[in-house]
Backbone of each chain as nested JSON, in Angstrom:
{
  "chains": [
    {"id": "A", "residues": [
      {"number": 1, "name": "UNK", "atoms": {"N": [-28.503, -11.82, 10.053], "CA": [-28.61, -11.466, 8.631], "C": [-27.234, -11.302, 7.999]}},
      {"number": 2, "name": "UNK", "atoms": {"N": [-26.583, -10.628, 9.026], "CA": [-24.824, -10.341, 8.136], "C": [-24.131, -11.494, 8.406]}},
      {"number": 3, "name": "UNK", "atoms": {"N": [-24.726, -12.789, 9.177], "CA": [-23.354, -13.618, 9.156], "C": [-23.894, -14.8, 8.305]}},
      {"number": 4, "name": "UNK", "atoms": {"N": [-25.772, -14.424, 7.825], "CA": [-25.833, -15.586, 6.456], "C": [-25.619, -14.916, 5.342]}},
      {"number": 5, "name": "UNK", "atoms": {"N": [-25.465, -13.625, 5.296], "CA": [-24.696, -13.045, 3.674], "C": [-23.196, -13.443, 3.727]}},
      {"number": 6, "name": "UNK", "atoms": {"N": [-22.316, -13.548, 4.811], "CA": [-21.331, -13.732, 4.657], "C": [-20.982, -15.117, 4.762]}},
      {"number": 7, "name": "UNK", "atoms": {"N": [-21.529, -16.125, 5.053], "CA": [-21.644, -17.308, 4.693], "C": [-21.9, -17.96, 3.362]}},
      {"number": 8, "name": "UNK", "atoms": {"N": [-23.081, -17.22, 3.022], "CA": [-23.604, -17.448, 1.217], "C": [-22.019, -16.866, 0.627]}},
      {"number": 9, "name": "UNK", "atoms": {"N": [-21.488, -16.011, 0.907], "CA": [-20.376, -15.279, 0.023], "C": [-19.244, -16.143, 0.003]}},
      {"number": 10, "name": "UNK", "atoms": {"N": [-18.995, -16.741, 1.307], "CA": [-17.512, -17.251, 1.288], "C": [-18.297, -19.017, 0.595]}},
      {"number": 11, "name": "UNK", "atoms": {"N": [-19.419, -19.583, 0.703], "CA": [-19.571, -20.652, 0.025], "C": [-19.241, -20.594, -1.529]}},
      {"number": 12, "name": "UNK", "atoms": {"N": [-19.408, -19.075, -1.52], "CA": [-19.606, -18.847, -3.489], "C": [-17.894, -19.003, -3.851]}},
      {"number": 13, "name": "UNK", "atoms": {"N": [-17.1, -18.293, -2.635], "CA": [-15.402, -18.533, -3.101], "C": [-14.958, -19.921, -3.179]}},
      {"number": 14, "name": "UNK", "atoms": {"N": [-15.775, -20.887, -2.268], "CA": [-15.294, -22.168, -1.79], "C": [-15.793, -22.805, -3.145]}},
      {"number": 15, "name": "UNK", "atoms": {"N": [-16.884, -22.601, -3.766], "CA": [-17.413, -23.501, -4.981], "C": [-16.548, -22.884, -6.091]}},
      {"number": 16, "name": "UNK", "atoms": {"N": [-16.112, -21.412, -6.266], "CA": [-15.499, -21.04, -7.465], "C": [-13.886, -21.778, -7.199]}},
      {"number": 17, "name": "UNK", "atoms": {"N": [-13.637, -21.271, -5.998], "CA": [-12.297, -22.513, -6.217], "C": [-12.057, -23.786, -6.249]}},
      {"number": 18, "name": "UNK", "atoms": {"N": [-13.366, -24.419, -6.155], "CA": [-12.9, -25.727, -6.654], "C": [-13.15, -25.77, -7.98]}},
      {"number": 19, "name": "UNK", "atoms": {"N": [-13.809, -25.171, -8.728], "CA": [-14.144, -24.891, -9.942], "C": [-12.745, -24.719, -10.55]}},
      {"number": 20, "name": "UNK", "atoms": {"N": [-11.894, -23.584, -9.87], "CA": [-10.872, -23.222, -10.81], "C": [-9.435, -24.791, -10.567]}},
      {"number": 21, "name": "UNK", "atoms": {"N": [-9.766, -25.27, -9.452], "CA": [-9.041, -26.361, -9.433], "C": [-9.608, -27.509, -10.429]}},
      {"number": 22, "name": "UNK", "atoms": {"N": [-10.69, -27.941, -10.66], "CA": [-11.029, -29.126, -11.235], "C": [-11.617, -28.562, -12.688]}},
      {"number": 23, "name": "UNK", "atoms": {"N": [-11.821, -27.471, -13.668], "CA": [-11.816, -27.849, -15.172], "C": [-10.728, -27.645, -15.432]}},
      {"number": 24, "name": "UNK", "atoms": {"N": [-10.802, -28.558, -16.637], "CA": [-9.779, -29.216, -17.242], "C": [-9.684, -28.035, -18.508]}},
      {"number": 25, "name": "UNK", "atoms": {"N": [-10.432, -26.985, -19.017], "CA": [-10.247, -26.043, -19.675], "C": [-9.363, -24.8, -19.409]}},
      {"number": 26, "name": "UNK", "atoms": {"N": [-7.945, -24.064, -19.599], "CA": [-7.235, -23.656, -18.568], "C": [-7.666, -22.095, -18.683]}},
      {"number": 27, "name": "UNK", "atoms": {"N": [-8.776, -21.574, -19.66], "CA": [-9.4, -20.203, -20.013], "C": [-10.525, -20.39, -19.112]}},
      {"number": 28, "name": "UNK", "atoms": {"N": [-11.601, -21.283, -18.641], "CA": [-12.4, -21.724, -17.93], "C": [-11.584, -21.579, -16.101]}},
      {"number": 29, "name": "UNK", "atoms": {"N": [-10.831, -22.307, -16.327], "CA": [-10.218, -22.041, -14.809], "C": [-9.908, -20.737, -14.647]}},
      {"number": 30, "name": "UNK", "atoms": {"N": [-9.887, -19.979, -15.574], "CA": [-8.745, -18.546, -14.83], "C": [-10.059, -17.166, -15.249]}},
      {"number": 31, "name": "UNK", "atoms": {"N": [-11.416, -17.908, -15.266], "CA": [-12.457, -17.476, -15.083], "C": [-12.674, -17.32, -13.816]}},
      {"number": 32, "name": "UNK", "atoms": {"N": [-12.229, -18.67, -13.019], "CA": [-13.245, -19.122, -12.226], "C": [-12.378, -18.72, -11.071]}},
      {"number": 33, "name": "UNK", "atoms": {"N": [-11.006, -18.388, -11.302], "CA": [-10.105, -18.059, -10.377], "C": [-10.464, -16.66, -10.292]}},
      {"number": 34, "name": "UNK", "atoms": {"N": [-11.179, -16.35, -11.124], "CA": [-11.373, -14.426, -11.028], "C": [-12.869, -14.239, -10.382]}},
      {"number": 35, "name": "UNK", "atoms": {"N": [-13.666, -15.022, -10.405], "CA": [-14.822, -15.027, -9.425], "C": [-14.925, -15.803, -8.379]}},
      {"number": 36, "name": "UNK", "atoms": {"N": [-13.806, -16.015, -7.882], "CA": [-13.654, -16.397, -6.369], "C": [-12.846, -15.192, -5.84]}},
      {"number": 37, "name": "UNK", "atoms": {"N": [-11.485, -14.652, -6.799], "CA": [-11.282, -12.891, -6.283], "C": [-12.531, -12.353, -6.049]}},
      {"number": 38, "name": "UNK", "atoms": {"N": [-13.964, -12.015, -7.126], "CA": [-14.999, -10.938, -6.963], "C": [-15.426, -11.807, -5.774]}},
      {"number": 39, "name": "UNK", "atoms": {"N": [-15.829, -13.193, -5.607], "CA": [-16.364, -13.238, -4.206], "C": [-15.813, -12.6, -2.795]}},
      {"number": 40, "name": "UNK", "atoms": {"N": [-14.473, -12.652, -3.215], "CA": [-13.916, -12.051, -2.016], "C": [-13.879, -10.693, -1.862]}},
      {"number": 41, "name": "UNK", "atoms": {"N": [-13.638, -10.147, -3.174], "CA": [-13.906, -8.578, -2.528], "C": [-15.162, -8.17, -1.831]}},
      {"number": 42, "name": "UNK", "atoms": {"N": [-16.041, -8.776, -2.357], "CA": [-17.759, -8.914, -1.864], "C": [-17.886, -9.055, -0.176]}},
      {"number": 43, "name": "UNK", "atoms": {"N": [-17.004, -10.333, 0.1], "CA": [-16.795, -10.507, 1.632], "C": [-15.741, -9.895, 2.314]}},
      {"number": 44, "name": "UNK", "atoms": {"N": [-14.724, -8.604, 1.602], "CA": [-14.354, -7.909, 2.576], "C": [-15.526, -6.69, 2.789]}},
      {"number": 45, "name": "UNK", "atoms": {"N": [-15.845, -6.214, 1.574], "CA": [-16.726, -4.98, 1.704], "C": [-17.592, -5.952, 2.85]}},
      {"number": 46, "name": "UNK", "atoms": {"N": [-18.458, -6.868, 2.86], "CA": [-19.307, -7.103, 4.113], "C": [-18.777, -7.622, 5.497]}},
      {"number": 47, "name": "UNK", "atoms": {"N": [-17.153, -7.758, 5.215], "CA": [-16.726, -7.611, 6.931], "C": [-15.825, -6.235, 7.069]}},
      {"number": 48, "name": "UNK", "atoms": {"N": [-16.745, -4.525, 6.579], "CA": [-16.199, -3.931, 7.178], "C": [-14.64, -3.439, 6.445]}},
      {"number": 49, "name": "UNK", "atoms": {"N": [-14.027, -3.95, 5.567], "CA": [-13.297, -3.578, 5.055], "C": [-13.066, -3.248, 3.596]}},
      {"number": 50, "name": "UNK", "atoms": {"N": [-13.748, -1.795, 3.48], "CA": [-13.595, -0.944, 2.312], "C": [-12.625, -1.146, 1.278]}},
      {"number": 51, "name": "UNK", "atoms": {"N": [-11.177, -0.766, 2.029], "CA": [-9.935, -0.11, 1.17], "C": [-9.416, -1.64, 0.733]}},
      {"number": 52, "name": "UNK", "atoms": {"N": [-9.983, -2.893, 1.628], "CA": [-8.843, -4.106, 1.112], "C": [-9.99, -4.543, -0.234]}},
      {"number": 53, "name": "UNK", "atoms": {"N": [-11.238, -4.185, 0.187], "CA": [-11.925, -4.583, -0.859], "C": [-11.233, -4.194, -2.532]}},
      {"number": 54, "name": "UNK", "atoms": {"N": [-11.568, -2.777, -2.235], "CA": [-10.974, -2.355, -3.852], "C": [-9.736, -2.373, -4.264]}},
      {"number": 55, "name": "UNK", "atoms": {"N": [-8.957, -2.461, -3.172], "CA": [-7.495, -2.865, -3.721], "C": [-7.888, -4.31, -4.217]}},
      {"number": 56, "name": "UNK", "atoms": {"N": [-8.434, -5.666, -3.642], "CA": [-8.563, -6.595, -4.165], "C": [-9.317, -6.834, -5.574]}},
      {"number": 57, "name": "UNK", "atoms": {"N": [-10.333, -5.735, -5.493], "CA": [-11.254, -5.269, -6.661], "C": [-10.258, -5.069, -8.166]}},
      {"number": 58, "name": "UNK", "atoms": {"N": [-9.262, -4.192, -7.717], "CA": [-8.166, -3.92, -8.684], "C": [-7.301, -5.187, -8.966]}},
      {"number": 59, "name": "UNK", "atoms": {"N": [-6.482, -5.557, -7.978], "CA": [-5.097, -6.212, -8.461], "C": [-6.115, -8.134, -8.785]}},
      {"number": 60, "name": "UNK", "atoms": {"N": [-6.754, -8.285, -7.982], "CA": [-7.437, -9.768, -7.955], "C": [-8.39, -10.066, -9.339]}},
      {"number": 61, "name": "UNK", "atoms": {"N": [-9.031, -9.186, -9.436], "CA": [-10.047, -9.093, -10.257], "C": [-10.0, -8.803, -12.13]}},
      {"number": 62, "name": "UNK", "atoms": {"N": [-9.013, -7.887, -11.974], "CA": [-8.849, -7.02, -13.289], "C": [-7.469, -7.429, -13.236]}},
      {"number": 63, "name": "UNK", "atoms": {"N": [-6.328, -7.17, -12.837], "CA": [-4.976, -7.3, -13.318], "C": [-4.322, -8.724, -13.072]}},
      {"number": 64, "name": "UNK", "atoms": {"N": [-4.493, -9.249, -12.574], "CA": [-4.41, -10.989, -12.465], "C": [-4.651, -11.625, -13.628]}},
      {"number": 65, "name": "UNK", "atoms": {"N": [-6.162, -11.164, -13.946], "CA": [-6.582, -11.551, -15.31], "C": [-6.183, -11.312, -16.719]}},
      {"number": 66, "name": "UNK", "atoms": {"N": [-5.824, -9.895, -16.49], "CA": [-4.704, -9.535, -18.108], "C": [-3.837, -10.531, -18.182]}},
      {"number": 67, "name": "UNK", "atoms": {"N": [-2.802, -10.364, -16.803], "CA": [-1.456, -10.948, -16.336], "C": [-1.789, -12.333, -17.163]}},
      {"number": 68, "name": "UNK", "atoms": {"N": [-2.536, -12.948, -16.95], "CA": [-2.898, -14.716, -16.96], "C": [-2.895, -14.799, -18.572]}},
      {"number": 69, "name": "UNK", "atoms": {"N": [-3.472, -14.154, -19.248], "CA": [-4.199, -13.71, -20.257], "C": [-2.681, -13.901, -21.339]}},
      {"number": 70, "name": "UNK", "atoms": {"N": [-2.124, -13.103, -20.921], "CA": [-1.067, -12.356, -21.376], "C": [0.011, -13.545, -21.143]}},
      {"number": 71, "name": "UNK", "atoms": {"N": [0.337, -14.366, -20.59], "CA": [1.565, -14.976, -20.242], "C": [0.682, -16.395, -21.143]}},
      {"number": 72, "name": "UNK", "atoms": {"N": [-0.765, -16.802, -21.292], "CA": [-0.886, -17.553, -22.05], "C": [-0.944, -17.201, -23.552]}},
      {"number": 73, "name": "UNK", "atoms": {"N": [-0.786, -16.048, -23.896], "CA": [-0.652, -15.636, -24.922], "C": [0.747, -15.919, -25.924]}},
      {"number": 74, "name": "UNK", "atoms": {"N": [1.249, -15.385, -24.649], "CA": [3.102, -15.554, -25.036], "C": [3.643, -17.166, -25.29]}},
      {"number": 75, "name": "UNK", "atoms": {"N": [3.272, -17.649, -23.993], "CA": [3.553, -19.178, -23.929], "C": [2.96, -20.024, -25.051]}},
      {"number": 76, "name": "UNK", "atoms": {"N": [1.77, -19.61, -25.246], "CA": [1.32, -20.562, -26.598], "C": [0.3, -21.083, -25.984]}},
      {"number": 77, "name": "UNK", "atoms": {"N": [0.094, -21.876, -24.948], "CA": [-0.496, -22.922, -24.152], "C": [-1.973, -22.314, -23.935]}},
      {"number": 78, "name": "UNK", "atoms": {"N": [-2.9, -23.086, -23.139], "CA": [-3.993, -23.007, -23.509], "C": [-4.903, -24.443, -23.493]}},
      {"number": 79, "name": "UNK", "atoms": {"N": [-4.383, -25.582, -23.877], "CA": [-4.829, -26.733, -24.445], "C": [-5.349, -27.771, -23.156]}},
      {"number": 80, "name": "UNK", "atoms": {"N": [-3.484, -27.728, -22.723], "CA": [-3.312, -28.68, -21.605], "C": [-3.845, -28.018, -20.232]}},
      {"number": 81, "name": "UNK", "atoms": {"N": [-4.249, -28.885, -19.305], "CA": [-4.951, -28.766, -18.147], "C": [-3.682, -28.129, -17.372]}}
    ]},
    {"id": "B", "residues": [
      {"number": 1, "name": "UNK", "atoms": {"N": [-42.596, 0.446, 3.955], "CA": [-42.994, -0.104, 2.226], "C": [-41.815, -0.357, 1.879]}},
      {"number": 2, "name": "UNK", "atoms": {"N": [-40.168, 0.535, 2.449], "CA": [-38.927, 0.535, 1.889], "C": [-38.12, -1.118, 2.247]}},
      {"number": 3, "name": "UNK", "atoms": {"N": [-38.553, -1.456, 3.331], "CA": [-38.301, -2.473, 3.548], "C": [-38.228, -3.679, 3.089]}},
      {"number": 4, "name": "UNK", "atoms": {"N": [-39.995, -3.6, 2.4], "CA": [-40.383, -5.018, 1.671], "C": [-39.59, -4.553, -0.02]}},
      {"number": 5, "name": "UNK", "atoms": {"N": [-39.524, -3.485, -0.261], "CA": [-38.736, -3.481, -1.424], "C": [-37.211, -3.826, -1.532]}},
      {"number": 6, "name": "UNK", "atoms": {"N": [-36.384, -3.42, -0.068], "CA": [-35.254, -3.87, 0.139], "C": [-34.862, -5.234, 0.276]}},
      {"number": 7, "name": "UNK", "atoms": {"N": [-35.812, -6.022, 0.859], "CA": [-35.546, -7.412, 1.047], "C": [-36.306, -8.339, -0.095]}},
      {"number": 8, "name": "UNK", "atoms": {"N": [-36.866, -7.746, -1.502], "CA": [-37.339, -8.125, -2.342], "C": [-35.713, -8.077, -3.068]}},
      {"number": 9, "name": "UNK", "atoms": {"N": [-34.921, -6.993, -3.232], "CA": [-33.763, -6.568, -4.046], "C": [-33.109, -7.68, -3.619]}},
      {"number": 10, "name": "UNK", "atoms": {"N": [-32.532, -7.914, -2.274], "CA": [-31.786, -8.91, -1.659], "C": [-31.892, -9.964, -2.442]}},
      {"number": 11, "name": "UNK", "atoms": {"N": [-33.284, -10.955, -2.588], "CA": [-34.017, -11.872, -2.808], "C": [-33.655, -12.472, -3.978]}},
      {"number": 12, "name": "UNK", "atoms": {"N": [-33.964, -10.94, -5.023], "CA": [-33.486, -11.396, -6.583], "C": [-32.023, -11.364, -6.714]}},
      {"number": 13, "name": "UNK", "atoms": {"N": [-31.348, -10.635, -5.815], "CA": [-30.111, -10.744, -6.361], "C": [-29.3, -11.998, -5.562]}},
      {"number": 14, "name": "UNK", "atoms": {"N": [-29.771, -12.545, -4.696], "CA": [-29.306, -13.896, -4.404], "C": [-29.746, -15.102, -5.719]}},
      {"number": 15, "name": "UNK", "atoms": {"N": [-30.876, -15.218, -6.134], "CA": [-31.286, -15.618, -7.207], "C": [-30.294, -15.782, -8.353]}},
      {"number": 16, "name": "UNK", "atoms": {"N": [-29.959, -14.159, -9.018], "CA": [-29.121, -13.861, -9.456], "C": [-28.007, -14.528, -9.948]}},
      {"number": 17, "name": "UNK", "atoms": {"N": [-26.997, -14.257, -8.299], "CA": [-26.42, -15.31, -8.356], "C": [-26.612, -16.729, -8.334]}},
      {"number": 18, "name": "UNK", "atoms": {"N": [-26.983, -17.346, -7.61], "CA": [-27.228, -18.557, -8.186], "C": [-27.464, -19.215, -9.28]}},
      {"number": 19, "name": "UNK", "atoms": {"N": [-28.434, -18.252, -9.831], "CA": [-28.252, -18.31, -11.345], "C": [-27.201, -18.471, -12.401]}},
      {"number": 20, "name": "UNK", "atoms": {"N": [-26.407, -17.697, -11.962], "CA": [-25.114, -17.018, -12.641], "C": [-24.236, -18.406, -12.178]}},
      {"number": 21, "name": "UNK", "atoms": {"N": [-23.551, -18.629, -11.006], "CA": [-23.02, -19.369, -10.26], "C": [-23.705, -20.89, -11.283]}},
      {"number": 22, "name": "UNK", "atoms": {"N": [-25.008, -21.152, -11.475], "CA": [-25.136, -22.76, -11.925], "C": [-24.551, -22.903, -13.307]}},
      {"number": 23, "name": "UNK", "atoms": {"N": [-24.686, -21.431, -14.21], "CA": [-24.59, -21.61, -15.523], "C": [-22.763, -21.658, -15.45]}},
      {"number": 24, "name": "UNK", "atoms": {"N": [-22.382, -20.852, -14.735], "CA": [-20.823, -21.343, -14.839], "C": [-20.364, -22.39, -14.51]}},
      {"number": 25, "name": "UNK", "atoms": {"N": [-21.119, -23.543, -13.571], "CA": [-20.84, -24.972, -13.261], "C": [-20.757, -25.45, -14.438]}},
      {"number": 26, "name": "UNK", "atoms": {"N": [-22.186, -25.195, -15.075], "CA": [-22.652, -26.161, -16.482], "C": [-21.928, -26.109, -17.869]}},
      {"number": 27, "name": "UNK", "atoms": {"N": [-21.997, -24.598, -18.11], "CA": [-21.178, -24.062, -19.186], "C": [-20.917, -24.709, -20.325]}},
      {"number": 28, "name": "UNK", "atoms": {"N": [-21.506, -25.083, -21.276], "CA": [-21.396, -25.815, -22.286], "C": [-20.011, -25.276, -22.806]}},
      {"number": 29, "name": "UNK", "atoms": {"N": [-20.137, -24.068, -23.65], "CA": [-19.086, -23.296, -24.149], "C": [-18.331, -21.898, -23.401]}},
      {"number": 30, "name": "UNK", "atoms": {"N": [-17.079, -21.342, -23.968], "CA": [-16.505, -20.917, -23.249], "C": [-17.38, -18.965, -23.074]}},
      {"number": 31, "name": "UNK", "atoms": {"N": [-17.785, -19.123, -23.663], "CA": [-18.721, -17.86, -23.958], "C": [-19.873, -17.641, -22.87]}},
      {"number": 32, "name": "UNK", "atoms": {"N": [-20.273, -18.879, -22.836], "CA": [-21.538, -19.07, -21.425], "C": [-20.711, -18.262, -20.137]}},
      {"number": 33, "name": "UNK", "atoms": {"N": [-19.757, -19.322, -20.047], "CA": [-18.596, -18.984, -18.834], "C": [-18.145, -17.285, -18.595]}},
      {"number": 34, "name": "UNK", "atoms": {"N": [-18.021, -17.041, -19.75], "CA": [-17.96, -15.31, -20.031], "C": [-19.091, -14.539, -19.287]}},
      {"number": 35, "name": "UNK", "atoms": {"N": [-19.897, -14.985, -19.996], "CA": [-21.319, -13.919, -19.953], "C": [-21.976, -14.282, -18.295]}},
      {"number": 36, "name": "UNK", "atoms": {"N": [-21.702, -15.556, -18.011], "CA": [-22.178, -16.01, -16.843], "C": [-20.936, -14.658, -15.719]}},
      {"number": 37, "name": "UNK", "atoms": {"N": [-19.612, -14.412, -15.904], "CA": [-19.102, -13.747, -14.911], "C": [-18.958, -12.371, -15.089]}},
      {"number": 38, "name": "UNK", "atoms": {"N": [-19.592, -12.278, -16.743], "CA": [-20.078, -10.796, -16.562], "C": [-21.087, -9.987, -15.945]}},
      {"number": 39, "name": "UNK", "atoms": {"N": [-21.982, -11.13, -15.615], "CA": [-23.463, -10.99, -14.82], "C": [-23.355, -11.223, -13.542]}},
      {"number": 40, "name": "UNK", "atoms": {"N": [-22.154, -12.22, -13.189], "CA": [-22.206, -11.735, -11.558], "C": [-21.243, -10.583, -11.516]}},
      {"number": 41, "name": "UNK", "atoms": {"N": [-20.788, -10.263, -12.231], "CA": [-20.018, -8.475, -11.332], "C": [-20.69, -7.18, -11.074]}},
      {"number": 42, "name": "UNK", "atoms": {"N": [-21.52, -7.558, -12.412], "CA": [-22.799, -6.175, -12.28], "C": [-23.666, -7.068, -11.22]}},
      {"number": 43, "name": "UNK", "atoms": {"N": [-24.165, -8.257, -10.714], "CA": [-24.923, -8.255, -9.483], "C": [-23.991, -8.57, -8.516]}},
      {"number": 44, "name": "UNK", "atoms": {"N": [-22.614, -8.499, -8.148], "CA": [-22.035, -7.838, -7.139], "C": [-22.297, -6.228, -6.426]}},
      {"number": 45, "name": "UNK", "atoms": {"N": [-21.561, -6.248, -8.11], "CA": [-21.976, -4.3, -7.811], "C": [-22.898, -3.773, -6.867]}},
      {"number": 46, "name": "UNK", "atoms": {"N": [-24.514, -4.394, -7.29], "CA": [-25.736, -4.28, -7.147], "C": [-25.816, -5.013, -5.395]}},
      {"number": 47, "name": "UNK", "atoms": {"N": [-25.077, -5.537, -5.662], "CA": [-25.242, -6.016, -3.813], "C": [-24.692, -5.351, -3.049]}},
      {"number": 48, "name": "UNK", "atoms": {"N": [-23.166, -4.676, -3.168], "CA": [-22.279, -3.812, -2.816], "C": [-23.075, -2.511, -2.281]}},
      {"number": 49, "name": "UNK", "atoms": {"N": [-23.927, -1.908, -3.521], "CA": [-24.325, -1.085, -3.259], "C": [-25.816, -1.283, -2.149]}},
      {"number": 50, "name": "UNK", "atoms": {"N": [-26.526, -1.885, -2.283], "CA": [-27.636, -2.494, -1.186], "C": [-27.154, -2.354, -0.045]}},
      {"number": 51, "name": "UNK", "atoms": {"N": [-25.759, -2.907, 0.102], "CA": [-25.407, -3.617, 1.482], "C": [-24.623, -1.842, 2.05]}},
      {"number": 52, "name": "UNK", "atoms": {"N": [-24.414, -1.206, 1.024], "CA": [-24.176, 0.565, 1.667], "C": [-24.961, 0.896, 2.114]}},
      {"number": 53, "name": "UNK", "atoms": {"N": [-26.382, 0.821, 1.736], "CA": [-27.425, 1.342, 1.838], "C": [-27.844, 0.68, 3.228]}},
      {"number": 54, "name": "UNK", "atoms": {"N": [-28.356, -0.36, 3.131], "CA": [-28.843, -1.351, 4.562], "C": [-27.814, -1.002, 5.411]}},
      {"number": 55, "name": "UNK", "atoms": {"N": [-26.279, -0.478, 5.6], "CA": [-25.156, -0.347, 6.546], "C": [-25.296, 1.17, 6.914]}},
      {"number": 56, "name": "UNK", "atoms": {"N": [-25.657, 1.907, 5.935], "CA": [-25.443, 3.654, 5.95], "C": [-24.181, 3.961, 6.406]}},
      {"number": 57, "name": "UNK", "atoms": {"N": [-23.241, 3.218, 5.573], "CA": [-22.074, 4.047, 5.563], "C": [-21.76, 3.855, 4.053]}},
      {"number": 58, "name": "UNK", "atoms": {"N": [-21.828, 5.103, 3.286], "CA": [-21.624, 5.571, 2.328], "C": [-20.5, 5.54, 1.848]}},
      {"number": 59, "name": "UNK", "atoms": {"N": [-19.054, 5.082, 2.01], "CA": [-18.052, 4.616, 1.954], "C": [-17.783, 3.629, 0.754]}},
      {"number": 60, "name": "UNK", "atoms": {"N": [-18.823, 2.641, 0.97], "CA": [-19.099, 1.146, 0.455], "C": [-19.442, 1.504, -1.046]}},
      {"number": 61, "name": "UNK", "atoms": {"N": [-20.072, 2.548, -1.391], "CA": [-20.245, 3.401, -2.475], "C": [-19.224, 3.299, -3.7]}},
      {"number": 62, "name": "UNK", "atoms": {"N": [-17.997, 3.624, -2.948], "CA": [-16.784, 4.341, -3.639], "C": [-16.525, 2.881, -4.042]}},
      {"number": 63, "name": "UNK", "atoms": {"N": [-15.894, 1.756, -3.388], "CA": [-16.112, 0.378, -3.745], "C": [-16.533, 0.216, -4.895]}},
      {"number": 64, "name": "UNK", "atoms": {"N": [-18.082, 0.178, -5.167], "CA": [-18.941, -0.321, -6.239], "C": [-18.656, 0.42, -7.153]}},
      {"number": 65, "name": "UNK", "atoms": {"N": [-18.095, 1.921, -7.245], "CA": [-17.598, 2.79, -8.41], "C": [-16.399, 2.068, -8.851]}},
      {"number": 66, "name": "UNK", "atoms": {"N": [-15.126, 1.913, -8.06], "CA": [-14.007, 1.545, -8.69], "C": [-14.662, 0.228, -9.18]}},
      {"number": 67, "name": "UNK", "atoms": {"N": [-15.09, -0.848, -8.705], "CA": [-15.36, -2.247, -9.442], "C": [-15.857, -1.616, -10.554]}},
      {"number": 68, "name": "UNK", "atoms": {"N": [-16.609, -1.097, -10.962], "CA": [-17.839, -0.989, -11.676], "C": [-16.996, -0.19, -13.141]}},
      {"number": 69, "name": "UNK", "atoms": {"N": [-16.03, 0.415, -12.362], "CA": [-14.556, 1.157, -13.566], "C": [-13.841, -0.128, -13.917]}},
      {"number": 70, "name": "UNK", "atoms": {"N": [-13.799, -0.793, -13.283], "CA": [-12.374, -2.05, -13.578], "C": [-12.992, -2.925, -13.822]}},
      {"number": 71, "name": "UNK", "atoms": {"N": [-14.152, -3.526, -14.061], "CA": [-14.54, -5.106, -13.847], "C": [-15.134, -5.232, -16.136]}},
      {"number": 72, "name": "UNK", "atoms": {"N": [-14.947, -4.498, -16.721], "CA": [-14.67, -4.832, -17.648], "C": [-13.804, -5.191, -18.711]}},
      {"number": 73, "name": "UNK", "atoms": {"N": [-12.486, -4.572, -17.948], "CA": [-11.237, -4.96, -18.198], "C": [-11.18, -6.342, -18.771]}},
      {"number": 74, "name": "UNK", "atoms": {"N": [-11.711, -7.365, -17.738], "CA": [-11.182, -8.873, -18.213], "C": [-11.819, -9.204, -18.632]}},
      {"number": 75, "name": "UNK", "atoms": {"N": [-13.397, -8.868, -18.979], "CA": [-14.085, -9.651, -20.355], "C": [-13.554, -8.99, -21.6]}},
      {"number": 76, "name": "UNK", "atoms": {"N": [-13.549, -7.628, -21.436], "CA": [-12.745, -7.101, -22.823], "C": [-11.388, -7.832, -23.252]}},
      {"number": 77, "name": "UNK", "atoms": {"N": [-10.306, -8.374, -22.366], "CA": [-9.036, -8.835, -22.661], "C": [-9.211, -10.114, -22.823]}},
      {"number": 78, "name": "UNK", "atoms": {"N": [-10.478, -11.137, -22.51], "CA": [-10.626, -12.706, -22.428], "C": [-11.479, -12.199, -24.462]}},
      {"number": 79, "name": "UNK", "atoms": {"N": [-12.356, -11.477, -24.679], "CA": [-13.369, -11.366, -25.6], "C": [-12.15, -11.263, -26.6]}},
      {"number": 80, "name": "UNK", "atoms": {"N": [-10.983, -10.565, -26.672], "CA": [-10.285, -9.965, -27.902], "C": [-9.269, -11.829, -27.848]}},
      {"number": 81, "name": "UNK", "atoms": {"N": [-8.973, -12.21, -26.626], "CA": [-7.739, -13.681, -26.852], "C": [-8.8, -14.221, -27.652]}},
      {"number": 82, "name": "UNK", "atoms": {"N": [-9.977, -14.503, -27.462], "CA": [-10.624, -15.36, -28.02], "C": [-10.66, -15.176, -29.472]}},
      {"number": 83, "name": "UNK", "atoms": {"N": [-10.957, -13.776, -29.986], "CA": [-10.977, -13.389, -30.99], "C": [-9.732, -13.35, -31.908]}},
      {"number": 84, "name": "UNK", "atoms": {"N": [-9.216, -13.262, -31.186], "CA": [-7.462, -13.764, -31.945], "C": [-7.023, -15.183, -32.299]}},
      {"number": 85, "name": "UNK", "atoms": {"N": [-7.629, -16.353, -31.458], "CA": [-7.332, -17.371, -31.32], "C": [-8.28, -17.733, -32.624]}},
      {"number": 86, "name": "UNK", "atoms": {"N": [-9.652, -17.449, -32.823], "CA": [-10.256, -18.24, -33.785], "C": [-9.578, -17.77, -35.171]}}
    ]}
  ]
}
């Protein structure tokens, strides 16, 4: 049972990152780069590791995403792939 | 009885995702894409917490609190670029 939840989980990182590799939308990619982080925090909490989870929960999830947010803000960009 | 209700929860929230997971493949607009990864964090959460429960270590708990504090952060900061941009 725990090694087909953790299978379903790491397939969900493997499909969100190709996701964030192949659209061509660069607000769409840095979606998709942030739900392959939540997949992963998902698959540390289910192998057993609490503390890397929510640290990943924090810096992967939530502050990556300002960060991204924020530097396309500044830069202008947005358009190009 | 707790059982068939536990592996009913499982059930839908694999669903869930998948759900969530096709509409972000498809995504017409960038808003779908939004709402589609606002719905898998609250059914993360919701699995997080299951999978405490089915483990009984109560630990896994604290997890689903901090996500559950932080995981609106980036639709709030993606919802306001957008709103600036139009």
């Amino acid at each position: 049972m725990l090694e087909l939840l953790v299978i379903l989980v790491c397939a969900g990182i493997l499909v969100s990152g190709v996701l964030a590799v192949c659209l061509g939308n660069m607000l769409a990619a840095m979606i998709s780069a942030g739900l392959a982080s939540l997949f992963a925090a998902v698959s540390y909490v289910l192998l057993a590791a609490p503390d890397v989870a929510m640290a990943e929960a924090a810096i992967g999830s939530g502050l990556a995403t300002l960060i991204f947010l924020y530097t396309m803000r500044r830069t202008g960009s947005g358009r190009e792939p | 009885m707790a059982d068939i209700i536990l592996q009913i929860a499982g059930a839908l929230i694999f669903m869930g995702i998948a759900c969530g997971v096709l509409r972000l493949i498809i995504g017409r607009t960038i808003v779908d894409r939004i709402v589609a990864i606002d719905m898998l964090t609250v059914i993360s959460i919701s699995l997080i917490a299951l999978y405490a429960h089915l483990s009984g270590r109560f630990v896994y708990i604290d997890v689903a609190l901090v996500y559950g504090l932080l995981s609106f952060l980036a639709v709030l900061a993606i919802a306001r670029f957008l709103e600036r941009k139009s």
